[in-house]
Each structure stands twice: as structure tokens, then as C-alpha cells.
N, C-alpha and C positions, 0 to 999 in steps of 0.2 A: 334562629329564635322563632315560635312558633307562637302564635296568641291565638286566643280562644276566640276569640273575635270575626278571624277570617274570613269564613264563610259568606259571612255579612258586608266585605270590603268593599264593593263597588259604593251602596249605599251610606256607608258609615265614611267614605272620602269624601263625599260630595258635601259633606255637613259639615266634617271636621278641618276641610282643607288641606289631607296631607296625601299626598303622593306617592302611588306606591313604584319602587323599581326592581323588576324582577330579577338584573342580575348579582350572582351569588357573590362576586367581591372572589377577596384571591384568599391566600395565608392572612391569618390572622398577627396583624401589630400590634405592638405595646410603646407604651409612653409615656414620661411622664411630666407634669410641671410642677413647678412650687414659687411663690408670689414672699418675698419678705415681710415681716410687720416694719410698718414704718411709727410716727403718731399721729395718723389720722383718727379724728374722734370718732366715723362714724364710714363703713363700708357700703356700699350698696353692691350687691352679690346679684348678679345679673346673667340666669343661665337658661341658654338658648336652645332647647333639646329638638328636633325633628320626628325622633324613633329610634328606641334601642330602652335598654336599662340603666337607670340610674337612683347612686345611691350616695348620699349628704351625711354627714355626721362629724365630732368635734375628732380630736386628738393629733392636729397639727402643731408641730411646734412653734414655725414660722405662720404667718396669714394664712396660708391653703396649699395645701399638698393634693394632687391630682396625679391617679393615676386613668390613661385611657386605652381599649384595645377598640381594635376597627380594623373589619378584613375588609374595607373597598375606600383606598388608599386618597382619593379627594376628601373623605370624611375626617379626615384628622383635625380634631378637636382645636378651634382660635384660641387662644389667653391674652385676653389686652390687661391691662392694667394701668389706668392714669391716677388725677389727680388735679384739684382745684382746691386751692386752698387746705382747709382739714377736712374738705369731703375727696372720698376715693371714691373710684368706680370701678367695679372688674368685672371683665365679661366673656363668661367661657361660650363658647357657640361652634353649634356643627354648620360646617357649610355647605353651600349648594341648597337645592328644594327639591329632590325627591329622596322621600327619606322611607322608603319601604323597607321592611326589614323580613321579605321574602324568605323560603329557603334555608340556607344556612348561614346569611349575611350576620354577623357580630358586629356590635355595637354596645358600647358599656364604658361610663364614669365611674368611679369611684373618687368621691371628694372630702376632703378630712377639712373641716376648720379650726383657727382658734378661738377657743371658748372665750378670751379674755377681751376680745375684738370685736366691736358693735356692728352689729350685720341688720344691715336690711335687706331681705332677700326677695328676688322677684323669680318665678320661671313660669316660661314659657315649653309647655311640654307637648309634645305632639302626639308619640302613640309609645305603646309601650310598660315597661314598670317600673315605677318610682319609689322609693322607699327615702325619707327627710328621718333624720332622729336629730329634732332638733332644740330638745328639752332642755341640753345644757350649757347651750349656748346665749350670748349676750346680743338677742333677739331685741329690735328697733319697730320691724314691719315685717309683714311676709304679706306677698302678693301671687296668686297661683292660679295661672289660665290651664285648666287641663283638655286636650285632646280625647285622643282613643286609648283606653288601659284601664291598667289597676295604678293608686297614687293612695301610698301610706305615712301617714305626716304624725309625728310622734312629740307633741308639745309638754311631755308631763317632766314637772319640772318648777320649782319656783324659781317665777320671773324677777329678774331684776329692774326690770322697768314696766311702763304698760304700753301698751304696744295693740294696732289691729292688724288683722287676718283677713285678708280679703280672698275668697277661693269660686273663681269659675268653674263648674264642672262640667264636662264634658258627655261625652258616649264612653263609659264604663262606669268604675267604683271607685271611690275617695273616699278616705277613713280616715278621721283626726282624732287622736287619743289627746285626753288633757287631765289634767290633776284633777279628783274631782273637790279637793281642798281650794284651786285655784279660785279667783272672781273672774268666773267667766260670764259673758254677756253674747248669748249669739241670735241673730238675726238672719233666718233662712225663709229663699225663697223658690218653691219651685218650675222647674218648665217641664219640658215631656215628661221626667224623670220623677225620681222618690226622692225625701231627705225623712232621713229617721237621726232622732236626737237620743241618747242613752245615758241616764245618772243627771241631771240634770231638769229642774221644775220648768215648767210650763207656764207663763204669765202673759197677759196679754199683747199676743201677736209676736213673743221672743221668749228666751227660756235664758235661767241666770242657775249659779250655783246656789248653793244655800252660805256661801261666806263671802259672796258678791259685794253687797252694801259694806262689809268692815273690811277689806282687803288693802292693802295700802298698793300693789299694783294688779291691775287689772288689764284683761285680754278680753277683747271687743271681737266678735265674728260676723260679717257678712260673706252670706254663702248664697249662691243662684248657681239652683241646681240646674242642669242640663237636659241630656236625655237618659242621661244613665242615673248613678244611686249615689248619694253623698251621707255619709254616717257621720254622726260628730259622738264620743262615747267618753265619758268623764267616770274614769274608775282609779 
């Protein structure tokens, strides 16, 4: 896996904290996990990424279906799974801390949820490419510390609850598509970086939909941009 980024690594590690390891890893493994639904009211989805690609979306029949490949065989993806009461917690995570994706080293999630299942989701992403399509799922909170990459988050979709988005961005790009029918409400702020807002008015000091004030559930955004570019686009 090659990012456009590269050239720039020594500088863009020291900012971002991630580590790069130069060796290429062997054959490429596969694997996979799956997590049952139990009745917990509400999930907290807690995914640990380092470096590689990943990619979120519904159509699990049970809780979560995971598939993972990783050619440098320490990397093999955690899955815990607890439990306190009717709150869960699940927490997929790469281990180890250098997470360079050199070379021809492979690294890639593929995560399926179930729509029917209250997710609050947090990740923690290091470098790399993320794609979330997370529109149709039974979204509680999303929380998203971004590293080094590209990060595509795809919220369009009528929510069933109201729910905020909290998105750190990092050193690359981050792109949040949203209904532009939704009641969105976002609040951007930025550092080295850009934030460009699209389809969505402009009020003072935050920018709402135009069906904000009548929506009966609403999607709140705080966004602190990085050094790199954060889009929020409501089409």
C-alpha cells in the first residue's frame, strides 16, 4: 500500500505519532470475526486502527461481521467483547505501535454492522484510508480522532435519534456527506488546516440546514480541523 503522503513521512510522523516500520510482512492472511446480538440497548464500537485501510458499513446479520487480511502476522486484528449491565463494549484494535504501511505490507478491515443495533462509534485512526457508510445504521454518537490519510464518512440517511459527531482531523482529508433534508447543526474549527462547509447556510459562527429548527431529530457537528482539509457537504 502506497500513500501519497510519503514523501513528507519523517515530518508528518513527528505530528501525527505513528510509526513507520519498514519491513514488508510475509503472505498475505485472512480472517475473520463475528460478535452475536445479544439485548444490550446500546453498543459502544471502539476501533483501534494504527495504518492500513478501512472500511464500516451495515449488513451483518448478527452484531458485526469482520473480515481482516494482514501480511505481518503480529498485526492480527483484537476483538474483545464485554458487557456491564445493558451497556456493551467492543473493541476491534491492531496491536503493537509501529504501524507503517511501507512497501508492500497489507493491512485492511472490512466491518459489516447491524442496522437494528445502537452503535456508538469511536475510532481512533492512524494513517491510511477510511471509508464509514454509516447512514443506515442506529447511530447514538460518533467520535473520530483522524491521523495521516484520506477519512470518508457517509452520514446521509434519516436518523433515528439525535445524536453528535465529534471529528478531530488530522494531516490529510476528511469528507462527511449528510442529508441535506437532515437538521444539521455544525460547529467548525480550524488549526493549520482548511474546513470548507457545502449545501448548508452560514449563521453566526456555525452553519445549520435550512430544516434544522423543525426536524424532530437532529445531528450536532463539532469539527477541529488539523493540518490537513475537513469537508462537511450536505447533498
Amino acid at each position: 500500500m502506497k500513500f501519497k503522503y510519503l514523501p513528507l513521512a519523517p515530518a508528518l510522523l513527528v505530528l501525527s505519532g505513528c510509526v513507520i516500520d519498514t519491513s514488508h510482512g510475509g503472505a498475505v492472511q485472512y480472517s475473520s470475526e463475528s460478535v452475536e446480538m445479544d439485548d444490550s440497548e446500546v453498543v459502544r464500537l471502539d476501533l483501534r486502527m494504527g495504518a492500513g485501510e478501512l472500511r464500516v458499513t451495515d449488513g451483518a446479520p448478527k452484531l458485526m461481521r469482520a473480515d481482516f487480511a494482514y501480511s505481518v502476522p503480529s498485526w492480527k486484528p483484537q476483538v474483545r467483547y464485554s458487557r456491564s449491565g445493558k451497556q456493551a463494549t467492543l473493541i476491534i484494535e491492531q496491536p503493537g505501535r509501529n504501524h507503517g504501511t511501507l512497501g508492500s505490507t497489507k493491512y485492511s478491515w472490512d466491518l459489516q454492522l447491524n442496522k437494528k443495533v445502537p452503535v456508538d462509534l469511536v475510532l481512533n485512526f492512524g494513517a491510511g484510508q477510511a471509508r464509514l457508510d454509516l447512514g443506515s445504521l442506529d447511530l447514538r454518537g460518533v467520535e473520530i480522532h483522524m491521523g495521516v490519510g484520506q477519512l470518508d464518512v457517509d452520514l446521509r440517511g434519516a436518523p433515528r435519534h439525535s445524536y453528535n459527531v465529534s471529528i478531530n482531523g488530522g494531516i490529510g482529508e476528511a469528507t462527511v456527506r449528510v442529508s441535506a433534508d437532515a437538521g444539521i447543526y455544525a460547529e467548525a474549527h480550524g488549526g493549520i488546516g482548511e474546513i470548507k462547509v457545502r449545501g448548508l447556510r452560514q449563521e453566526d459562527g456555525h452553519w445549520e440546514s435550512p430544516s434544522y429548527d423543525r426536524a424532530a431529530n437532529k445531528i450536532r457537528f463539532d469539527i477541529q480541523g488539523g493540518i490537513g482539509q475537513v469537508n462537511v457537504i450536505a447533498d
